[in-house]
Each structure stands twice: as structure tokens, then as C-alpha cells.
N, C-alpha and C positions, 0 to 999 in steps of 0.2 A: 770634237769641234767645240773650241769653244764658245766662239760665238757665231749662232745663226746669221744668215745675208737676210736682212731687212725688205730688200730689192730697193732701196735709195742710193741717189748719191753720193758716194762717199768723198768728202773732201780734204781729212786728213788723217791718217791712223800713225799713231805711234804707242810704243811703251816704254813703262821704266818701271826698273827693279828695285824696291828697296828691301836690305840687306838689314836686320834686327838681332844685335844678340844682347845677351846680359836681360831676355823676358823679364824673370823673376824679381827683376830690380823695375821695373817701368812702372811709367806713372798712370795714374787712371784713363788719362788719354796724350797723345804723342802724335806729331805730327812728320811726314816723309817731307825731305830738300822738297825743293819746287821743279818740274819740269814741263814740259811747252808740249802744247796740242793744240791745231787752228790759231797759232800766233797768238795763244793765248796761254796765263801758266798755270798750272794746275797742281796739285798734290793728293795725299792719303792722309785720312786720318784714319788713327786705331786706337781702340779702346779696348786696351787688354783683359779688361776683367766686365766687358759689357758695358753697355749704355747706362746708366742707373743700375750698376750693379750687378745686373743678371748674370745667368750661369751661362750666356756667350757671347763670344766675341764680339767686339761688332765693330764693321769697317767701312769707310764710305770714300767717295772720291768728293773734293773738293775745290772749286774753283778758286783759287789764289791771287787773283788777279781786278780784285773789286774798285780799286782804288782809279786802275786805267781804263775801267770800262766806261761807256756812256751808260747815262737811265736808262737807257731803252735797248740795254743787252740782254743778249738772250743765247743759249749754243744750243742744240741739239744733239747729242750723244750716246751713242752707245758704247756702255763700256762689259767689260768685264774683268774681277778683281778675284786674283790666285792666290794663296796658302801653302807654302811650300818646303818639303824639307832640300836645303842645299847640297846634303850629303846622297839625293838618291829622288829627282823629280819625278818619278812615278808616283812619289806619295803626295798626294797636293789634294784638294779640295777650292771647289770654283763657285763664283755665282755672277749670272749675268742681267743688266737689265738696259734699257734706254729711259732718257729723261729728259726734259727739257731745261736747263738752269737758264734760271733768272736770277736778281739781285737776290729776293727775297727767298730762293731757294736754291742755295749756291752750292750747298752739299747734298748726295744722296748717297745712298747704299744700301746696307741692310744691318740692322740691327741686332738681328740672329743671324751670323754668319756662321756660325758653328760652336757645335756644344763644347763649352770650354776645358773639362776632362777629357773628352776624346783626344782633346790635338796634343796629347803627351804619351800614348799610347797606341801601338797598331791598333785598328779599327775599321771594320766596314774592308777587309780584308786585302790592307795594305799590311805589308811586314815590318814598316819601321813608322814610326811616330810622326806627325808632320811637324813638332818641336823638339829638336833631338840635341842635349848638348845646350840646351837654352838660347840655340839660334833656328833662324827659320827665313824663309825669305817672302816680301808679298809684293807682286807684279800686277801692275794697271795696264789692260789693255784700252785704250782709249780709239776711238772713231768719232770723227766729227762730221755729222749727215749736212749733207746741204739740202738745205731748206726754203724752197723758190719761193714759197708764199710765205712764210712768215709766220706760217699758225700750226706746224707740224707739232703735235703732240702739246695742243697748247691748252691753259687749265679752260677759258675761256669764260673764268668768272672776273676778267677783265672788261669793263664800261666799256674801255675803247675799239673793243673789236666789234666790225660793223654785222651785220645782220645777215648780209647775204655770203660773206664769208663763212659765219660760223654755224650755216646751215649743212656744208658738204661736210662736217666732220661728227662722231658722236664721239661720246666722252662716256667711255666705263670704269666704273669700279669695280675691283675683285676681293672678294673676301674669301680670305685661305687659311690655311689651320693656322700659323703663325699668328691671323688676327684673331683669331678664337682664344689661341695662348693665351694675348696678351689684353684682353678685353675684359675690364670689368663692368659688374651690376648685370642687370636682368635684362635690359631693353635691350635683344637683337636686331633693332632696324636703328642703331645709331652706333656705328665703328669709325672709331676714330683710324689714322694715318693708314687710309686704302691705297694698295699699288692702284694709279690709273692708269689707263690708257688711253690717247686720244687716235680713231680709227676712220678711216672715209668711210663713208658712209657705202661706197659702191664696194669697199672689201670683201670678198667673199667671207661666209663666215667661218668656213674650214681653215680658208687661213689666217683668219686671226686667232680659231683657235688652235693652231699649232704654234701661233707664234709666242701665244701667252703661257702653253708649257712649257718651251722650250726655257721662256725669258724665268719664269716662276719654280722653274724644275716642277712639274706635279707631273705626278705620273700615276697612272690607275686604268682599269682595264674598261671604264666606259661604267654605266648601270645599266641594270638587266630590271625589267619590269614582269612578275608573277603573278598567280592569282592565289588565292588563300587554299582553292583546292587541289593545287599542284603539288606534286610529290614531289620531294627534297631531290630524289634519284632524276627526277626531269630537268634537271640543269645543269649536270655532269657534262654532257656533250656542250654546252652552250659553253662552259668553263672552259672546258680544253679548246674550245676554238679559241676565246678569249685570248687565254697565257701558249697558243699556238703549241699545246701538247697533243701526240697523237689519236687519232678518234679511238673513244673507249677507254680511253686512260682510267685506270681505277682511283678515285679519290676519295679522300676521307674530307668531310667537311665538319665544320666545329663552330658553335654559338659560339662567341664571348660573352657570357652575361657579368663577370665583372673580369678583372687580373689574374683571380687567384683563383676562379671556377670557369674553365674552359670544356665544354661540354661536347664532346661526339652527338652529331644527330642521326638520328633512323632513317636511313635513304626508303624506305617504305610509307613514311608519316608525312603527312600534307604539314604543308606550311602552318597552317591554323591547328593539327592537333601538335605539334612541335612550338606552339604559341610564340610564335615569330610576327613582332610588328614590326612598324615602322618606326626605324633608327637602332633598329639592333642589329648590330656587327655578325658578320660569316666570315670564317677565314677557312680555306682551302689546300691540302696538299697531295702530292700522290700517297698515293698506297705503295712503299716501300720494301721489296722483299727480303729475307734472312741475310742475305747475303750484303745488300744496301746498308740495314739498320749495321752490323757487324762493324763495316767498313766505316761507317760515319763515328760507332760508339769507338774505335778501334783509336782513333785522327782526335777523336775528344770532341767531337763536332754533334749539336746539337742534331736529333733526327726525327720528331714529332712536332708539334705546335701546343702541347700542353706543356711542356718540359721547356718550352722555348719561354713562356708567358713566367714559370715559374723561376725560370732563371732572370728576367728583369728584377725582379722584385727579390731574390736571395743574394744576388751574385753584386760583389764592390770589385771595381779594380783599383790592383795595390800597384806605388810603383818602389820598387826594391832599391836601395843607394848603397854600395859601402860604405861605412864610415870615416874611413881611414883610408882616403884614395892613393896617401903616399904610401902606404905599408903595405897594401892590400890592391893586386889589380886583377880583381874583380870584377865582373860587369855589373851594370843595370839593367833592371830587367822586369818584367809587370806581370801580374798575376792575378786571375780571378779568383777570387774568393767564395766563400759562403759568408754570408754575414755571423753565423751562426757557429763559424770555427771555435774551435780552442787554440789555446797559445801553440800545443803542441802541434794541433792538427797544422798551422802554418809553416810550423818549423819542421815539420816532415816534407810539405812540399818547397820549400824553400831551400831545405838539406838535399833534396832530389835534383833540384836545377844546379846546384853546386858541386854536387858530388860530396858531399860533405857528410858528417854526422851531426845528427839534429843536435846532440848536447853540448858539439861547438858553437853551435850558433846565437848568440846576443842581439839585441831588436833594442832601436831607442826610436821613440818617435822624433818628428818634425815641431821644430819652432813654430809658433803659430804667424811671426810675421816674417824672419828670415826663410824659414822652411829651411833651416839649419839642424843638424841634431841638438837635442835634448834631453831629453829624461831615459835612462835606462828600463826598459818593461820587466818586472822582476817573472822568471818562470813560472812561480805559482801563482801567476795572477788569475784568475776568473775570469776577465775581460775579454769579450768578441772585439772581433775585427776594426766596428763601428766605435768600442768605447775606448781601446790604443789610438785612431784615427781622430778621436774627438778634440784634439788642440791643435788640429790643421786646419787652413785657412778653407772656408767652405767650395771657394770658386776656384782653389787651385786641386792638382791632383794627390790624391792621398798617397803619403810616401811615409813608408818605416825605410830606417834604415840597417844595415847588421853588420856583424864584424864575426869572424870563424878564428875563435880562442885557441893558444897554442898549448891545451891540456892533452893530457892522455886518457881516455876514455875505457876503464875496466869493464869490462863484461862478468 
């Protein structure tokens, strides 16, 4: 679903698809045609390489129509805005929210709509890239709520709203990791650009707060309150009701005390001699048997939570080009890495998805502003993964390209 039912009136839904190729050539932000919702016109904007540059996307719906509105316009809407590859819409990525536009905030969306290496590569266990081919498509769902009183979702640091109207509504702000991201300096009671919400006051609070995950995506299993002399083992059953595994489930639990030191705890050891305060991270999995670990290490699939944390921090994905698409057809194709490879160590696995012999294979990097080849990587080079990759543009995704040489190869 993509988007939740509000319980409002809905007065007009439409969408429209805009259709994007030739990415790698766009400009820092690009605007979709204009099309009509509530007799009003609207569009997309996208900012392909981020808002101020960041490392994602970011996309927002835009009212188009400023010029034929009165002062005193205002829409209510709920939309939601999709990510999609055309060749195969099961790979797509969404986000939803509702807002109120006025003049003076005519566009919204999100900023961080997605990490901008991801969408060139499968990921979060879709099989093909939601950018494939340097096209991709992004569909606005739009709904336009009717609004009998005037003040649905409204900021209500407006003078003119009278007094006994803007007592039936409260006005929240939420603060979610995206503002932690993005928040500088020390003072945590002053976050700039908070999602709001404006909520009756008689709302039940369950359903606001379902409607604020749903709207925010946050997902988590609730918090659990202990005491410092409880044993680590006394929360096992409370977990698995949590993540709804069966009662008894054996689980291994792990501190994070930083990335790179993920620590098993002693299901015997109280909270307090396991020196566990407040704001230290626990992460959770089953206890997997011979048979489990086998099948996972078997598929190449991650199957512990230390080995997971360690792979954030070792692991690049590369994305593979022929060079020669007219001579050579070849595929494209992405690979993780170690950061810590050698030339050869790549060209073994790169020679393996090819069928190929490694001493065929030739590697040039990427242009740093076409993301055209360039410079041929000579075999005896020294160079890890990250120092070949270093004249690629930082917010695009990291691409060698190769070519499989028509020598003869002596043994």
C-alpha cells in the first residue's frame, strides 16, 4: 500500500508518470511537464545528486500554479512519490507524506529520498537496480483532502487564525534520525526543518501514532524498559514476542559499543555487570544451526551480526562497464568488494562472473566528470579498490571498466 487512508475526504486523486533518461547528463535539479490535481497544476522536482549536494536524491512535489492562485490559497494533500526501474516495477522505492501548501510553501518532499549509490545497483534485495540503462521512471501520486474548516494541517503561526478554531487542533513536531543526520552544533532542543503535523486534538493517540510511521516509514519494535539487575537472558522471551518468533527461540544478543567492535553478551551477566547504560545499542539475532550458517555462507549471504557490521565498513560496490560496447557484449554488472583487494584479487572475481581468464582482463577507470573511460590501470599497480576508484565523481557510483584481450594465455 502505498498510501495509508487518512479517513478524510477525498476530493481528487490523480497521477502522473515522469519518464527520465540520459541520469548521468542532468542537471543539479530538473523539473517534470506540469500536470493537474484539484483543478490545480502541479509537478516534480529532482535533484539528482541531492539538495546541496548530498549523497541522496532528493524529490519533492511542487505546486505549479502560483501565479493563478488567490493570497489566500492553500491545498491539502496527500501524496506519495515513486522510484522506479521501467524495465521491471518491482524494483522501485517510495515515500509518503501529507502537507498543507501554501504560497509560501509550495513545494515539499524529502530531501533524503534515497541513498544515491544504492539506486545503480540491486539492493535491499531487489535483483535489478532502480537506474538501469540511465533511465528510471518517477510517479506522483497525488490526493487532494477536502478540508471543511480550513485549518487541516495548518502551521497555525498565522495572526489571522482566530482562537477558538486553533484550540481543537495540536501541532507536533517529530524528530527522526534523518534530523539527527542533518543537524549541526550541540544544542539538541533547537532542529531546524521538522516534519509536522497538525492533529485534533480528540485523535486517538494510537492513531496518530500509526499514522506517523506509516507517513515517516519508522519502524522498530517499541522500547523495553529493565532494571540494572536483570539478567541479559531475561529478555529473550520479551524479544521474540516483539519480532513475533517462536517462544524460546535461542538468540545471541550483541552490544555495539563502536562499528568495528561488536561484542556477544553473557546471557548470565546483569545488565550493570555487562556495564550497559543508557543510549547503548543491543542488536539481536537467532541462534542459527550448522545446517542455517552452511546454507547462508553457501548463497554468500551474510549470517552473524559481527561479520554484518564488518562488512559496512570493508565492503565498496563496484559497478563493472565494458569498454567497448560495440566489439564486446558483455554485461554490466556490480560487485562487492573489499576495500582492501588487490588488482588481482578483483580480476579473479571479475574473470569468474565472465568466465574468463584473469590475464585477459584490462580495467580503466571512469572520467571523473563524464564517467567515460580513462586511464588504463597498469597490473602491477599496488592500488586497493578505493585508490583505482579515486577520480570518480564522489555522489555517483563507482565504475571500472574492462575489456577481455584477444591473447593467448601460456600456462
Amino acid at each position: 500500500m502505498i498510501m495509508q487512508n487518512l479517513g478524510y475526504e477525498i476530493e481528487d486523486f490523480q497521477y502522473y508518470i515522469w519518464r527520465i533518461t540520459g541520469w548521468s547528463g542532468l542537471r543539479k535539479r530538473i523539473k517534470s511537464p506540469e500536470f493537474e490535481a484539484g483543478g490545480w497544476k502541479w509537478r516534480i522536482l529532482l535533484f539528482p545528486f541531492g539538495n546541496n549536494n548530498s549523497d541522496t536524491v532528493s524529490i519533492y512535489l511542487d505546486f505549479a500554479d502560483l501565479k493563478g492562485a488567490p493570497t489566500d490559497w492553500h491545498s491539502c494533500v496527500q501524496f506519495a512519490l515513486l522510484l522506479w526501474n521501467p524495465e521491471d516495477p518491482t524494483s522501485y522505492v517510495s515515500h509518503n507524506v501529507h502537507h498543507r501548501f501554501i504560497a509560501k510553501e509550495s513545494d515539499w518532499g524529502f530531501t533524503q529520498f534515497y541513498d544515491l549509490r544504492k539506486l545503480f545497483v540491486p539492493s535491499e534485495n531487489r535483483t535489478r537496480p532502480l537506474i538501469e540503462n540511465d533511465t528510471c521512471n518517477i510517479t506522483a501520486f497525488v490526493r487532494i483532502i477536502n478540508d471543511p474548516t480550513g485549518f487541516l494541517w495548518h502551521d497555525f503561526t498565522n495572526k489571522e487564525i482566530k482562537a477558538n478554531e486553533r484550540h481543537l487542533y495540536l501541532s507536533i513536531k517529530i524528530v527522526t534520525q534523518y534530523t539527527f543526520a542533518r543537524h549541526q552544533g550541540f544544542d539538541l532542543s533547537n532542529f531546524n526543518d521538522l516534519q509536522q503535523f497538525m492533529v485534533l486534538k480528540s485523535e486517538a493517540y494510537g492513531n496518530f501514532k500509526d499514522m506517523t510511521a506509516k507517513t515517516l516509514r519508522i519502524s522498530g519494535l517499541g522500547h523495553l524498559y529493565i532494571q540494572k539487575i536483570d539478567k541479559v537472558d531475561d529478555i529473550i522471551s520479551i524479544l521474540c514476542e516483539k519480532k513475533e518468533f517462536p517462544p524460546h527461540t535461542p538468540l545471541k544478543i550483541y552490544e555495539e559499543i563502536r562499528p568495528n567492535m561488536i561484542e556477544e553478551m553473557e546471557p548470565n551477566l546483569t545488565f550493570q555487570q555487562s556495564e550497559i547504560q543508557g543510549g547503548d545499542i543491543i542488536c539481536f539475532q537467532k541462534v542459527l544451526t550448522e545446517k542455517e550458517v552452511q546454507g547462508h555462507t553457501t548463497a554468500g549471504r551474510i549470517c552473524d551480526i559481527p561479520t554484518f557490521y564488518e562488512s559496512l565498513s570493508i565492503h565498496i560496490a563496484v559497478q563493472f562497464k565494458p569498454r567497448y560496447k560495440d566489439r564486446e557484449p558483455n554485461p554490466e554488472f556490480d560487485l562487492a568488494l573489499n576495500k582492501e583487494y588487490t588488482y588481482d584479487d578483483i580480476a579473479i572475481r571479475v574473470a569468474a562472473r565472465l568466465s574468463t581468464d584473469t590475464f585477459k582482463l584490462r580495467f580503466t577507470t571512469a572520467h571523473s566528470t563524464s564517467g567515460t573511460p580513462k586511464t588504463v590501470i597498469e597490473r602491477t599497480t599496488a592500488q586497493t579498490p578505493l585508490e583505482m576508484l579515486e577520480s570518480t565523481l564522489p555522489k555517483w557510483p563507482n565504475i571500472l571498466y574492462y575489456e577481455i584481450l584477444d591473447i593467448k594465455v601460456v600456462e
